[in-house]
PAFIBA-53622 format. One record per residue (C-alpha): residue in one letter; residue number from 1; x, y, z. Coordinates in pm, 1 decimal, always signed. Last residue first. Layout:
% PAFIBA-53622
<r aa="a" i="NUM" X="X" Y="Y" Z="Z"/>
...
This chain:
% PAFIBA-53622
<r aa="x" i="307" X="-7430.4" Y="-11003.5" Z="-10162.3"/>
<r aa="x" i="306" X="-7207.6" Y="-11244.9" Z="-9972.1"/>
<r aa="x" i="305" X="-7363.7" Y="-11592.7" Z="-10174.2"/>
<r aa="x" i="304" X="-7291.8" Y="-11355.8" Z="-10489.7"/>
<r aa="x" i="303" X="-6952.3" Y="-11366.9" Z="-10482.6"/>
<r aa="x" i="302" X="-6804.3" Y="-11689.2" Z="-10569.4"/>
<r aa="x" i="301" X="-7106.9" Y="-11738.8" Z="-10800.8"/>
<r aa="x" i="300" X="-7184.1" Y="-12159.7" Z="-10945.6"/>
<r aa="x" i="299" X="-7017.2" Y="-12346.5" Z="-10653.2"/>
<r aa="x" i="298" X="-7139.0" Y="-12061.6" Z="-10425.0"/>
<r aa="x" i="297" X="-7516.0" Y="-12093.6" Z="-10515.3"/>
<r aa="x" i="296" X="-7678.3" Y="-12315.5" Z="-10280.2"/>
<r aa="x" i="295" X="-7448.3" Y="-12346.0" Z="-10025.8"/>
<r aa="x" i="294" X="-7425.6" Y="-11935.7" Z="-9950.3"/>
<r aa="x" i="293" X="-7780.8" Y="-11853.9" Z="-9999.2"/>
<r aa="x" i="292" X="-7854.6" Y="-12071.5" Z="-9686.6"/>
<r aa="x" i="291" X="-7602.2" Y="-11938.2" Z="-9519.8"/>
<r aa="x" i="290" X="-7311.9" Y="-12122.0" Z="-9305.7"/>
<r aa="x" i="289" X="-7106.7" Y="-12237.9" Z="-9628.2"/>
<r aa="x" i="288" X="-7000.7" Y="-11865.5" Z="-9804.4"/>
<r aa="x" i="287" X="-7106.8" Y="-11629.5" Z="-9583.9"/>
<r aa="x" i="286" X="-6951.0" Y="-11854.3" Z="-9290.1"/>
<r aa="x" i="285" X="-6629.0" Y="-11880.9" Z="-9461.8"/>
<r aa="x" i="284" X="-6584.8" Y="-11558.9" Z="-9597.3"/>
<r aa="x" i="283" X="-6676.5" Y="-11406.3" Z="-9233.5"/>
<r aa="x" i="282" X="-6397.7" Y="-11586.1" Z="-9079.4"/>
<r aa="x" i="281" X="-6138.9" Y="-11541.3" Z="-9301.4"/>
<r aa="x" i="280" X="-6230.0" Y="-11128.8" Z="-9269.6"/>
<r aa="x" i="279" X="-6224.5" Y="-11189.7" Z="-8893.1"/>
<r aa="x" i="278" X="-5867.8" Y="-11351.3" Z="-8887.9"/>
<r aa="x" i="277" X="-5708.0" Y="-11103.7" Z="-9142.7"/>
<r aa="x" i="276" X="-5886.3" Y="-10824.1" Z="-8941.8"/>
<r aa="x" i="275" X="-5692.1" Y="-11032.5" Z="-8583.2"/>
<r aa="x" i="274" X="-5380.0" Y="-11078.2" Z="-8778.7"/>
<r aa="x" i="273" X="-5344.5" Y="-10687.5" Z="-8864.9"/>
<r aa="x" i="272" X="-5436.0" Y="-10587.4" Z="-8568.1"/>
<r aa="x" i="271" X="-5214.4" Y="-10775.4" Z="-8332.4"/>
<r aa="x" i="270" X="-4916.9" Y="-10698.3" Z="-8609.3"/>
<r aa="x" i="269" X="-4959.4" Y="-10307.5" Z="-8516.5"/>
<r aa="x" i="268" X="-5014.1" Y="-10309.5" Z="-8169.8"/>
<r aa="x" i="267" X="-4724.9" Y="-10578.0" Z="-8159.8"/>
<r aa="x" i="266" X="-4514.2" Y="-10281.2" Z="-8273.5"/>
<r aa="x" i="265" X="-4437.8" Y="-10265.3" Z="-8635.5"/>
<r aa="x" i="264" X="-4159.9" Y="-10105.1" Z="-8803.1"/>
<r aa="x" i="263" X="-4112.9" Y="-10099.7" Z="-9153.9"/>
<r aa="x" i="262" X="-3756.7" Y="-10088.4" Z="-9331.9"/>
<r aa="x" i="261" X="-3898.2" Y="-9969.6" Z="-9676.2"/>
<r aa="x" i="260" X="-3816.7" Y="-10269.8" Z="-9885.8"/>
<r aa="x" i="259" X="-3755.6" Y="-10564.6" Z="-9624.4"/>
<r aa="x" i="258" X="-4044.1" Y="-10469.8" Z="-9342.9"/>
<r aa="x" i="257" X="-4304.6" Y="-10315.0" Z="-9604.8"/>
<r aa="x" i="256" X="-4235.3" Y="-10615.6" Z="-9864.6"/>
<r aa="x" i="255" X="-4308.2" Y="-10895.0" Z="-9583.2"/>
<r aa="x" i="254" X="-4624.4" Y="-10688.7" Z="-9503.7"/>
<r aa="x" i="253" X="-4721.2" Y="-10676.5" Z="-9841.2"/>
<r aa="x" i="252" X="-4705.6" Y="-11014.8" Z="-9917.1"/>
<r aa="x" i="251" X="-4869.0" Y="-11112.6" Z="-9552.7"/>
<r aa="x" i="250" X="-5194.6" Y="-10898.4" Z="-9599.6"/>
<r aa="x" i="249" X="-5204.6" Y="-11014.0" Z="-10002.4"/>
<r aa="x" i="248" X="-5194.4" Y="-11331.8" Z="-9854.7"/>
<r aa="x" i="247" X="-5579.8" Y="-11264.0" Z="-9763.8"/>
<r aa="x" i="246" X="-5700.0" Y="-11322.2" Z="-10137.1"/>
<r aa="x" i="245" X="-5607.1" Y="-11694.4" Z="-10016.3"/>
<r aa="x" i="244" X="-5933.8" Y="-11712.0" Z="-9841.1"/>
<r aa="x" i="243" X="-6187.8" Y="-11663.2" Z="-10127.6"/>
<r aa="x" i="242" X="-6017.1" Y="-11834.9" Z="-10372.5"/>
<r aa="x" i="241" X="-6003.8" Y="-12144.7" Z="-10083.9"/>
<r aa="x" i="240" X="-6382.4" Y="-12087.0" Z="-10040.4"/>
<r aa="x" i="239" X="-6453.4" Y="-12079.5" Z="-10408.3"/>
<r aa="x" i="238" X="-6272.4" Y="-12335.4" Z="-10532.3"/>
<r aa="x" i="237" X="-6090.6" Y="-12262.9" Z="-10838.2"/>
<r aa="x" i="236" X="-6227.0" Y="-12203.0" Z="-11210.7"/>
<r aa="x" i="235" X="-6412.6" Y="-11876.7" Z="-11239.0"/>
<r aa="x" i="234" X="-6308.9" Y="-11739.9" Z="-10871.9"/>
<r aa="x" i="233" X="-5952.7" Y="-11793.4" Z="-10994.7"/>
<r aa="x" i="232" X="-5993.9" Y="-11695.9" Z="-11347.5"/>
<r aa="x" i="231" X="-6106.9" Y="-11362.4" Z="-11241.3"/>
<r aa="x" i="230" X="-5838.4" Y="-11339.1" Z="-10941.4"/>
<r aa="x" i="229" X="-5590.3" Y="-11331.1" Z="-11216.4"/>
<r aa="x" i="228" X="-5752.8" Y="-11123.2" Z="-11465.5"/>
<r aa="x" i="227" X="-5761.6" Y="-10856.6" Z="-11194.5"/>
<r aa="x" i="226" X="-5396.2" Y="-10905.3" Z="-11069.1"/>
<r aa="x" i="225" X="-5282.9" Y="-10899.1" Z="-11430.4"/>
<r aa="x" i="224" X="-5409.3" Y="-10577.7" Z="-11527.2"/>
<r aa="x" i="223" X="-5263.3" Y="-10441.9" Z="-11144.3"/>
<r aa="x" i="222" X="-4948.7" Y="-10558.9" Z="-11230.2"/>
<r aa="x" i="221" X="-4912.9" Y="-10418.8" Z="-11579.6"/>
<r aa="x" i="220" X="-5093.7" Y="-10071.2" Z="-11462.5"/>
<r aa="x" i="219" X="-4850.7" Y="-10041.4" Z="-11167.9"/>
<r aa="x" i="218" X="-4531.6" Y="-10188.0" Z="-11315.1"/>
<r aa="x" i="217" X="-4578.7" Y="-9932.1" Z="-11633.4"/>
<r aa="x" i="216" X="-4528.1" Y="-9629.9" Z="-11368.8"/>
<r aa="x" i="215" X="-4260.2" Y="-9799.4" Z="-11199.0"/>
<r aa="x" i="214" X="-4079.2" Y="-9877.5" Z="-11534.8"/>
<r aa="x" i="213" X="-4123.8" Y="-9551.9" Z="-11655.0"/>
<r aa="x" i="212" X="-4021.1" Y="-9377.9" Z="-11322.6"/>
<r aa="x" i="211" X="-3701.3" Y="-9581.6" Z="-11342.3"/>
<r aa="x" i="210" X="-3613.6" Y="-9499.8" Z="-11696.0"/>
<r aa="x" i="209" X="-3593.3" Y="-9155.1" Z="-11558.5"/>
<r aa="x" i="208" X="-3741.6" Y="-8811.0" Z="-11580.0"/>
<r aa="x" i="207" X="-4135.2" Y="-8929.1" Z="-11638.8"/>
<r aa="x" i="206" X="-4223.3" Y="-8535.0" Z="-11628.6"/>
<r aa="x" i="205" X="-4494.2" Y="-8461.3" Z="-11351.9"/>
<r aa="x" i="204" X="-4787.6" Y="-8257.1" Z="-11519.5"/>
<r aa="x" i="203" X="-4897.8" Y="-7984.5" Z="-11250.3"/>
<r aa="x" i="202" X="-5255.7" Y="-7850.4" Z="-11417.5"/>
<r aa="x" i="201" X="-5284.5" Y="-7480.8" Z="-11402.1"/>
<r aa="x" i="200" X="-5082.0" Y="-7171.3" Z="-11249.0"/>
<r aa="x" i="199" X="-5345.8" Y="-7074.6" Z="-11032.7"/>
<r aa="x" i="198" X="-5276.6" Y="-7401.8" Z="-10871.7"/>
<r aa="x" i="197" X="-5394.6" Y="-7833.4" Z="-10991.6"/>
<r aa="x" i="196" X="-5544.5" Y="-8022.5" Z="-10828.6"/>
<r aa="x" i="195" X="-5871.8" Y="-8030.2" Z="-11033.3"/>
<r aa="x" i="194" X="-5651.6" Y="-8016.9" Z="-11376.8"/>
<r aa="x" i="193" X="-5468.8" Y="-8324.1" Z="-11252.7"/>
<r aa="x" i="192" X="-5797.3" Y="-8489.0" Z="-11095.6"/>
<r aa="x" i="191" X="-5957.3" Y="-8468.7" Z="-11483.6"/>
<r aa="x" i="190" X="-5660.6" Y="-8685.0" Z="-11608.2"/>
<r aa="x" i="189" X="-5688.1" Y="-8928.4" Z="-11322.0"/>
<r aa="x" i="188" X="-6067.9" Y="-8929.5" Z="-11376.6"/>
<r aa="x" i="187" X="-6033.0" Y="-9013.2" Z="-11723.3"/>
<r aa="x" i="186" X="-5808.2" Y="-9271.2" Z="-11734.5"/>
<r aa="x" i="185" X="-5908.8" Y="-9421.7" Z="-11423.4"/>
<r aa="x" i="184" X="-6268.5" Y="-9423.7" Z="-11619.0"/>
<r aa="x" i="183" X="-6096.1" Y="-9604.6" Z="-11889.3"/>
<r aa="x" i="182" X="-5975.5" Y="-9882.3" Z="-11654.5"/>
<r aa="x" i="181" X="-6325.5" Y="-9937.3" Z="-11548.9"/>
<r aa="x" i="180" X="-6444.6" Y="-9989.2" Z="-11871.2"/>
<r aa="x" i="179" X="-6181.4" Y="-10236.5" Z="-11939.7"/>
<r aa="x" i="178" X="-6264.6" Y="-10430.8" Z="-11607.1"/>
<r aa="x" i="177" X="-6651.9" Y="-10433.9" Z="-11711.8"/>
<r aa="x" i="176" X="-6586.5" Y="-10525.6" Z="-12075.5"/>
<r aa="x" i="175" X="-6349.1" Y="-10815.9" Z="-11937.3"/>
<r aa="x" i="174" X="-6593.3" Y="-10989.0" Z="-11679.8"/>
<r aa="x" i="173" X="-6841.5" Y="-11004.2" Z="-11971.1"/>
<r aa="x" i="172" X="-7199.8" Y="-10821.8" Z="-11844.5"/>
<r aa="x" i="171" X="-7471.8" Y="-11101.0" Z="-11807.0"/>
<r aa="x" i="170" X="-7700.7" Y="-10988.8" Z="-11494.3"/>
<r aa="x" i="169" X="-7496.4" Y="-11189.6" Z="-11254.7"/>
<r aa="x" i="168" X="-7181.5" Y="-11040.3" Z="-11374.5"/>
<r aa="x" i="167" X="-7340.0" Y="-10682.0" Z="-11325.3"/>
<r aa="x" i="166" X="-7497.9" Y="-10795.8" Z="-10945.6"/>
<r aa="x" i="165" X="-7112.6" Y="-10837.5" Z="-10884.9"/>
<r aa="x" i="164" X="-6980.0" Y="-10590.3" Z="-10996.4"/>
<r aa="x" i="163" X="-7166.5" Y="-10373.3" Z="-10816.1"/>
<r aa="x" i="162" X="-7094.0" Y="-10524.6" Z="-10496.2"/>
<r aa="x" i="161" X="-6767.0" Y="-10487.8" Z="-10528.0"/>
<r aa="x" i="160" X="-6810.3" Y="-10153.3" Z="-10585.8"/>
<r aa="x" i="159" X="-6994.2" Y="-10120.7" Z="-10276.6"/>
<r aa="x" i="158" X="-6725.2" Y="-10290.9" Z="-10059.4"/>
<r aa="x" i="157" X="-6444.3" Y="-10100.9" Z="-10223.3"/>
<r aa="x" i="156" X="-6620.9" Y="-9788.6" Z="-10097.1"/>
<r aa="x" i="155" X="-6645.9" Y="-9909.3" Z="-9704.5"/>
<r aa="x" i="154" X="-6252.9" Y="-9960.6" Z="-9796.4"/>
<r aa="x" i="153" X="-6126.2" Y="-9651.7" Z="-9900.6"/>
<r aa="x" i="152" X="-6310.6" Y="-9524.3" Z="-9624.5"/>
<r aa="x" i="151" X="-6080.4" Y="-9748.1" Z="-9406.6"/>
<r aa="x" i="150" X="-5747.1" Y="-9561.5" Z="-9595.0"/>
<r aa="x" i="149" X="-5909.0" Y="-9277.4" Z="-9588.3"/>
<r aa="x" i="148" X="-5892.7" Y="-9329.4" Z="-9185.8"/>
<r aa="x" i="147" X="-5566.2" Y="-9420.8" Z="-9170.0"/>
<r aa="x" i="146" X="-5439.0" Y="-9139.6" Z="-9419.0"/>
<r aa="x" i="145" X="-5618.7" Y="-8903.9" Z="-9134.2"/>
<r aa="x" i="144" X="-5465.2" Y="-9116.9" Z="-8845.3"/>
<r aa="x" i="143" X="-5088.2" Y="-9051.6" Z="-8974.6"/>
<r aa="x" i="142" X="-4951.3" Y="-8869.2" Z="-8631.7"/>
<r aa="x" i="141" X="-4694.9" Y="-9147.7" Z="-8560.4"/>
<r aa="x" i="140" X="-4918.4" Y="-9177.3" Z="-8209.4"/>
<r aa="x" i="139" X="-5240.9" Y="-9199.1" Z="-8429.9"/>
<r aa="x" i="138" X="-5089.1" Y="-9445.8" Z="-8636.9"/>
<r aa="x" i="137" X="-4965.5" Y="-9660.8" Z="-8386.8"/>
<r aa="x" i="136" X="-5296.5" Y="-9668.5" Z="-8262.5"/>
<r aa="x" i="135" X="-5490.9" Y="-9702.2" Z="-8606.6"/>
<r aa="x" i="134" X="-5388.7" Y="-10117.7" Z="-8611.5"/>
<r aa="x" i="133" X="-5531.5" Y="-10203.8" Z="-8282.7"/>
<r aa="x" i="132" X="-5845.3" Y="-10003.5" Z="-8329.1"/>
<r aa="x" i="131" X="-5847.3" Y="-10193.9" Z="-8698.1"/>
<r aa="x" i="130" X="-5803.4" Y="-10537.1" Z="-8498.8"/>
<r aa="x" i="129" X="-6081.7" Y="-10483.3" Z="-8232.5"/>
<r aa="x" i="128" X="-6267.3" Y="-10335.9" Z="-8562.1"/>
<r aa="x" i="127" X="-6224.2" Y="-10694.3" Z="-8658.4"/>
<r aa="x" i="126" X="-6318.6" Y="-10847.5" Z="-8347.7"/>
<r aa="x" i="125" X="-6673.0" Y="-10688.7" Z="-8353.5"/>
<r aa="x" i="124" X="-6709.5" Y="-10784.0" Z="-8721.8"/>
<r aa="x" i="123" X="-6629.3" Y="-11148.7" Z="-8709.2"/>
<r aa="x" i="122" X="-6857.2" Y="-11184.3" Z="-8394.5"/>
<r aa="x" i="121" X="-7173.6" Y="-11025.4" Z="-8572.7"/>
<r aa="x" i="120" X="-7071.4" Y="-11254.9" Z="-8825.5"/>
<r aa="x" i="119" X="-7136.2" Y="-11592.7" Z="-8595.7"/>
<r aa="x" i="118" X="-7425.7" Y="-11441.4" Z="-8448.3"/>
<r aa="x" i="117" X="-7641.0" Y="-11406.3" Z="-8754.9"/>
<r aa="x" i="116" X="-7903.6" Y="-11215.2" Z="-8640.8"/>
<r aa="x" i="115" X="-8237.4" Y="-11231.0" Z="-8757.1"/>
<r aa="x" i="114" X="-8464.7" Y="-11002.4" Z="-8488.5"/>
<r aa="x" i="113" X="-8655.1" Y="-10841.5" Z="-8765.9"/>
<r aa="x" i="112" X="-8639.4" Y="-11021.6" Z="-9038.1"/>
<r aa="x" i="111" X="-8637.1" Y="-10765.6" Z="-9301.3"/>
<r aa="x" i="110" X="-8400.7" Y="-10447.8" Z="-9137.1"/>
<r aa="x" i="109" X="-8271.7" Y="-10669.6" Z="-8872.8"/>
<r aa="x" i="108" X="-8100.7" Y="-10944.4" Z="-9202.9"/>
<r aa="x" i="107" X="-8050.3" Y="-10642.6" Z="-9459.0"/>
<r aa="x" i="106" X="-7832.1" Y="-10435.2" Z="-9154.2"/>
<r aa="x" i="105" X="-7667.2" Y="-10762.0" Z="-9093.0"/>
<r aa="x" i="104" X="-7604.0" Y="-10812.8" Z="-9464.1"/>
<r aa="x" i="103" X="-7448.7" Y="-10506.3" Z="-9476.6"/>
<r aa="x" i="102" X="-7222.9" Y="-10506.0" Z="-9200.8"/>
<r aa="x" i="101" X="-7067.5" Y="-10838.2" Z="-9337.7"/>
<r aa="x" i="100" X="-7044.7" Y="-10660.8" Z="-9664.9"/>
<r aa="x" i="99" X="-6851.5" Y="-10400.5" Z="-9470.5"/>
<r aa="x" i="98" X="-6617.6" Y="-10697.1" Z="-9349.9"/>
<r aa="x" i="97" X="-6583.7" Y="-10846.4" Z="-9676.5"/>
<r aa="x" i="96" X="-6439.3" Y="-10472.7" Z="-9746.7"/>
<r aa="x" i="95" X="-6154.9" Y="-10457.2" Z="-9470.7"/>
<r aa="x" i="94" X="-5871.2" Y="-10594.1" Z="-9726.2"/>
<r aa="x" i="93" X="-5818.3" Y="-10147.9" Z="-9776.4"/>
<r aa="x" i="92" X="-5689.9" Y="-10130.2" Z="-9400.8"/>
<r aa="x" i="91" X="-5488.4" Y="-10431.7" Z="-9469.3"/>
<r aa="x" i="90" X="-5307.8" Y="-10276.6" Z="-9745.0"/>
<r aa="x" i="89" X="-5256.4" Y="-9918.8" Z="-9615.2"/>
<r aa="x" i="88" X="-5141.8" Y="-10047.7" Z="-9275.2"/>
<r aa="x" i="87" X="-4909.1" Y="-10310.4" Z="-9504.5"/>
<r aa="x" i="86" X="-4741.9" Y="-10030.0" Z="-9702.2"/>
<r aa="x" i="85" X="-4627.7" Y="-9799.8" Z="-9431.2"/>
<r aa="x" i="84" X="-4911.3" Y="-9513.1" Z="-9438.2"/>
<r aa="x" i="83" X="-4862.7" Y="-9177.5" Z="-9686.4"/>
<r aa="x" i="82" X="-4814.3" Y="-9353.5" Z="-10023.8"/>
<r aa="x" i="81" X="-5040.2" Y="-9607.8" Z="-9971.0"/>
<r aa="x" i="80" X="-5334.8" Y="-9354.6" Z="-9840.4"/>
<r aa="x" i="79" X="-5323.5" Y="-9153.7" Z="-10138.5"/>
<r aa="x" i="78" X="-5343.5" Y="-9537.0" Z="-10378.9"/>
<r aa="x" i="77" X="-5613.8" Y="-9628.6" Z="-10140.8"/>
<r aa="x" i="76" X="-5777.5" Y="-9323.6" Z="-10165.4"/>
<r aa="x" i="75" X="-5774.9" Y="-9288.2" Z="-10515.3"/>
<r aa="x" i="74" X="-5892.3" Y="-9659.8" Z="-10594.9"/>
<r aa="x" i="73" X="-6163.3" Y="-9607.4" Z="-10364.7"/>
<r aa="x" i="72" X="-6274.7" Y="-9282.2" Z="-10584.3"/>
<r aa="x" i="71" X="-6201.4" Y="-9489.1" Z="-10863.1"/>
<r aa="x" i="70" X="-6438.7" Y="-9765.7" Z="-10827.5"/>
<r aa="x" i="69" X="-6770.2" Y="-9549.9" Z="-10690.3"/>
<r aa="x" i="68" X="-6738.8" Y="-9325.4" Z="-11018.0"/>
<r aa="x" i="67" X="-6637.1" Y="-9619.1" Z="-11243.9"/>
<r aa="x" i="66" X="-6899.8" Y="-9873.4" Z="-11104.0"/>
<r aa="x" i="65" X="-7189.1" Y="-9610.3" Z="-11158.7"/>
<r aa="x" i="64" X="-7047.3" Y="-9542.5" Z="-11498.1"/>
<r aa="x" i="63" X="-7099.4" Y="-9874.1" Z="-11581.8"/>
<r aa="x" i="62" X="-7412.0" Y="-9915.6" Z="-11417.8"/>
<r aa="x" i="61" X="-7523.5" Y="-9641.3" Z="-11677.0"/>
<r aa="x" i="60" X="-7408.0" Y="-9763.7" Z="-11988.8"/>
<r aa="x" i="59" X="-7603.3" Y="-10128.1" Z="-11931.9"/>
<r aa="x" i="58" X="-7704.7" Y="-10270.3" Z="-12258.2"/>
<r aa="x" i="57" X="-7302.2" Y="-10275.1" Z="-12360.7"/>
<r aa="x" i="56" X="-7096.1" Y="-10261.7" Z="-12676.8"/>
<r aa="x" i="55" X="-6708.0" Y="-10297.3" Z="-12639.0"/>
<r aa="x" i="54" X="-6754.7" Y="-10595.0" Z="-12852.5"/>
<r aa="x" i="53" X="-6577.5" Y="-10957.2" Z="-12828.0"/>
<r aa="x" i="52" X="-6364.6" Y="-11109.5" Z="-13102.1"/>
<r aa="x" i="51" X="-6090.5" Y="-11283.5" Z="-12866.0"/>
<r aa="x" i="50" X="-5829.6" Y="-11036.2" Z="-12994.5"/>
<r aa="x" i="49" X="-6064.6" Y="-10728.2" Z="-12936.0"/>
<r aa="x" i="48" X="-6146.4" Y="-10813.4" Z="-12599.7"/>
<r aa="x" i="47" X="-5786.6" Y="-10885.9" Z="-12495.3"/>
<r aa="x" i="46" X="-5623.0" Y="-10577.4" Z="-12712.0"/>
<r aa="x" i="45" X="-5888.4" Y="-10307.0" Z="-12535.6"/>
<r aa="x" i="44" X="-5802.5" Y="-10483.7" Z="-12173.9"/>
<r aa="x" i="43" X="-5427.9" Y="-10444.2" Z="-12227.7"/>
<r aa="x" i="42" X="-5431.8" Y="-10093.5" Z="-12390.7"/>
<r aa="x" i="41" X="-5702.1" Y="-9941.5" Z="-12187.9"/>
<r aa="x" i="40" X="-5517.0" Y="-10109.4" Z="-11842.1"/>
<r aa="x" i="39" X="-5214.8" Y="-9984.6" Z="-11948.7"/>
<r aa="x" i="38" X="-5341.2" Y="-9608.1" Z="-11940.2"/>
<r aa="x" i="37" X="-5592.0" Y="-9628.3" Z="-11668.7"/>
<r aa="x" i="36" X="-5283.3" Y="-9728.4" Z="-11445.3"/>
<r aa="x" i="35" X="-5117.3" Y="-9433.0" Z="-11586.5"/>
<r aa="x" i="34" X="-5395.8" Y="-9197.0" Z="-11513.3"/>
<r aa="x" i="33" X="-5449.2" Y="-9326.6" Z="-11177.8"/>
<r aa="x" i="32" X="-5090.0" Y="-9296.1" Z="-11055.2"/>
<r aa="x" i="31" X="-5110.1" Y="-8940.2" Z="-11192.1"/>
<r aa="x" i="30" X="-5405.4" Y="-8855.4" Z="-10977.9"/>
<r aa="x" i="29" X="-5204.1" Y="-9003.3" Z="-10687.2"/>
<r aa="x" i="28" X="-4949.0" Y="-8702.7" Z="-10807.5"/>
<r aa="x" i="27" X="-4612.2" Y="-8822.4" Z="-10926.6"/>
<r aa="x" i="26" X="-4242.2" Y="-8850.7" Z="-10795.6"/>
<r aa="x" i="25" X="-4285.0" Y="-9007.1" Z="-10418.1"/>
<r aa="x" i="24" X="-4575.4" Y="-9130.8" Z="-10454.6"/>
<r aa="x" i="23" X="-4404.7" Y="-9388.2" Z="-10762.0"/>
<r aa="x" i="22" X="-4218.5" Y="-9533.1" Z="-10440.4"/>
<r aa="x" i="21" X="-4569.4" Y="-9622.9" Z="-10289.7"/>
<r aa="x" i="20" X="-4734.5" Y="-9719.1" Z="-10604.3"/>
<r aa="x" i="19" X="-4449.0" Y="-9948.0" Z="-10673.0"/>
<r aa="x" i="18" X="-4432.2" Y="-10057.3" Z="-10353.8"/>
<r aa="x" i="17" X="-4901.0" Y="-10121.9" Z="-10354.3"/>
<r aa="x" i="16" X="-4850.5" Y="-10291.8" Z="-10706.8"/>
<r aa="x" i="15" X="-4641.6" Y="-10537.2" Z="-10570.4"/>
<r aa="x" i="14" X="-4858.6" Y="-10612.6" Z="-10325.0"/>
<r aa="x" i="13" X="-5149.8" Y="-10675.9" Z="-10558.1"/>
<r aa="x" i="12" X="-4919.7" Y="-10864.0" Z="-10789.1"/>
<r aa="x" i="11" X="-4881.1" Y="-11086.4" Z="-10493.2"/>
<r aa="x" i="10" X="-5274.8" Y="-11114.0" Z="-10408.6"/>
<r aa="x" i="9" X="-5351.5" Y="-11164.5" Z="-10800.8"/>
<r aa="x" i="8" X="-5094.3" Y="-11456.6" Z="-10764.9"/>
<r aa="x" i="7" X="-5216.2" Y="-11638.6" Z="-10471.7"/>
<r aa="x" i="6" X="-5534.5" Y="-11618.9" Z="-10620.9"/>
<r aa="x" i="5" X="-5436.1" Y="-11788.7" Z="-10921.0"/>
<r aa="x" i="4" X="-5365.0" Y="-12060.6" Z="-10649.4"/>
<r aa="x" i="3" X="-5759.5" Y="-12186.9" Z="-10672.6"/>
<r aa="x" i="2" X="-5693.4" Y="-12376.0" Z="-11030.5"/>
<r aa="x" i="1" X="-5441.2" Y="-12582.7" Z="-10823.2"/>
């Protein structure tokens, strides 16, 4: 039961990606950054302090490291969800246990020489069957260059997610490294206003309507919760059904896409996005029970057995 946090990080996920999609419509994506830096600040900054723990850290630098690589993902994904329908965006972005996949093949030739492990190799070859799949529609609807941020988006999620990883493992608190995130979203959102902006300046979009508040507070409330969500899922659930059930957030938002903003989908379209959600299943379970790294330490690390 402790694993079905999981289920609700994915949904909050998705319900992030409409409001971040009908927020696109009214605000900047380096708006949608700022705000979500915003509650995140004042949620994360009020957890650490109520459970007594200090904002100080030994590691200043991998923190910044994890902000830089974690926003710019964050940026493209939230540009790309506002341009693609909401479950291309989505999916695309659920490609990053596939570019750890990648990695540990390149780590594997590079060191072994000749140590392939087939049954990944196979999970990667169908799932850029599925992202091929999944791009043609968008090429013909003329939206390839959102697709394709949309799958760098993704190759950057995959490092930061790496990162985080080798920071839990060397002590950091889950919490200090989410709320020090969350201020770099603040920062870089503001900084990408004044970037973006004309010769006239920075373009500040005025919250006109109790609607815009609410979507605006939806995306830092629902992403806040997401994170501390899948946290405590990986912390107390099984790892391989945590691991697996993050992949929901593929069906949430494609349920959303189709009944909020009257998606379309050819079977191009729903081919690829079952065959990545297929591969990326695939490659979580063999990482996680086929490898020798994998069985020893995945009851302990949910993450570490991939990196």
């Amino acid at each position: 039961m402790q694993s079905l946090w999981m289920l609700f990080a994915s949904f909050m996920f998705a319900v992030m990606g409409v409001c971040v999609k009908l927020a696109s419509a009214e605000f900047s994506t380096s708006e949608l950054v700022m705000y979500r830096g915003v509650v995140g600040v004042i949620t994360l900054g009020t957890l650490v302090t109520l459970r007594g723990e200090t904002f100080r850290t030994s590691m200043p630098g991998a923190h910044v490291w994890r902000g830089l690589i974690g926003v710019t993902s964050l940026w493209l994904w939230y540009y790309s969800i506002g341009q693609l329908p909401l479950a291309t965006a989505m999916t695309l972005n659920y490609m990053s246990p596939i570019w750890i996949a990648v990695w540990l093949f390149a780590m594997g030739w590079w060191h072994a020489k000749g140590d392939i492990k087939w049954p990944l190799m196979v999970a990667v070859g169908l799932s850029f069957v599925g992202v091929t799949l999944l791009l043609r529609p968008a090429f013909n609807a003329n939206q390839l260059t959102p697709a394709l941020i949309a799958l760098g988006s993704s190759v950057i999620t995959a490092t930061a997610y790496m990162q985080v990883r080798k920071m839990g493992l060397a002590g950091e608190p889950e919490n200090r490294v989410v709320f020090y995130f969350t201020v770099m979203n603040l920062a870089a959102g503001v900084v990408g206003v004044f970037l973006t902006g004309g010769s006239d300046g920075p373009v500040w979009h005025p919250i006109s309507s109790v609607r815009s508040g609410l979507l605006l507070l939806a995306i830092g409330v629902c992403a806040t919760s997401a994170q501390i969500a899948m946290t405590r899922a990986y912390r107390l659930g099984n790892t391989l059904v945590v691991a697996n059930l993050q992949y929901t957030g593929i069906v949430f938002s494609s349920v959303w896409g189709v009944f909020i903003f009257g998606d379309v989908f050819d079977w191009h379209s729903w081919a690829g996005i079952g065959i990545i959600l297929a591969s990326g299943m695939a490659a979580t379970f063999y990482n996680t029970r086929s490898t020798p790294r994998g069985k020893a330490i995945a009851d302990t690390d949910p993450i570490a057995s991939e990196v």
